[in-house]
PLY file of the C-alpha trace (Angstrom):
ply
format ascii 1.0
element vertex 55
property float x
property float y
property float z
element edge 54
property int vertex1
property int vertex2
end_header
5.85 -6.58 -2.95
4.42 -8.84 0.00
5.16 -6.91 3.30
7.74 -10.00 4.28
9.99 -9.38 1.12
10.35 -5.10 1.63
13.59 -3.86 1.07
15.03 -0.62 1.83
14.25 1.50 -1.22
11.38 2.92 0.42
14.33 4.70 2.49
16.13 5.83 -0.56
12.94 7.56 -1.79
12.00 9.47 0.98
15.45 10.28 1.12
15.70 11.67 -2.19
12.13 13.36 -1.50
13.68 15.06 1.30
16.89 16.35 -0.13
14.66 17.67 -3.11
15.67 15.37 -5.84
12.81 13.29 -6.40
9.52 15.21 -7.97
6.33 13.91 -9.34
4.93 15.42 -12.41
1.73 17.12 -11.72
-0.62 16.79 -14.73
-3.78 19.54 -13.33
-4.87 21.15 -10.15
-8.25 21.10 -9.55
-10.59 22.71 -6.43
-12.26 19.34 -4.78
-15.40 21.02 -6.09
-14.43 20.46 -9.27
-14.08 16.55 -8.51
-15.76 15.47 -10.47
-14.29 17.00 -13.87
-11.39 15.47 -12.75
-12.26 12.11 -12.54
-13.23 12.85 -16.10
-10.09 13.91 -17.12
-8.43 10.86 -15.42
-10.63 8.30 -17.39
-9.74 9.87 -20.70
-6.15 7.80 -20.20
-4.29 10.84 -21.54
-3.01 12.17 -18.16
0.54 12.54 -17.72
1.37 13.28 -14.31
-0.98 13.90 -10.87
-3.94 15.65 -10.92
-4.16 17.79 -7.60
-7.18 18.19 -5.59
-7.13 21.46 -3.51
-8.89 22.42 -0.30
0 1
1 2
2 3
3 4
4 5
5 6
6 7
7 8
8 9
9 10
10 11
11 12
12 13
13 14
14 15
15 16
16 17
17 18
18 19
19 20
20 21
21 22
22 23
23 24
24 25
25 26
26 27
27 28
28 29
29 30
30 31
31 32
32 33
33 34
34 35
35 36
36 37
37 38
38 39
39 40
40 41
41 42
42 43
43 44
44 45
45 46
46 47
47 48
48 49
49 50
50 51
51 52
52 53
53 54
């Protein structure tokens, strides 16, 4: 959506994010030394969900 034609649903999600009710699958974690492996995984096309990257 071009920035001139935003609405206010941006609002409603972060509302919903903030009240808890909103979640995003999470497919893998992965250590950012592993980074690698998971831009593997993420090419494969089978991913359902986020893959993670931890400190």
């Amino acid at each position: 959506m071009p920035p001139g034609e935003w609405d206010d649903s941006h609002l409603a999600a972060a509302a919903l994010a903030a009240a808890g009710k909103l979640t995003v699958p999470t497919a893998a974690t992965y250590p950012l030394t592993e980074a690698a492996e998971a831009h593997r995984v993420s090419e494969g096309g089978h991913v359902r969900g986020k893959l993670i990257f931890l400190p």
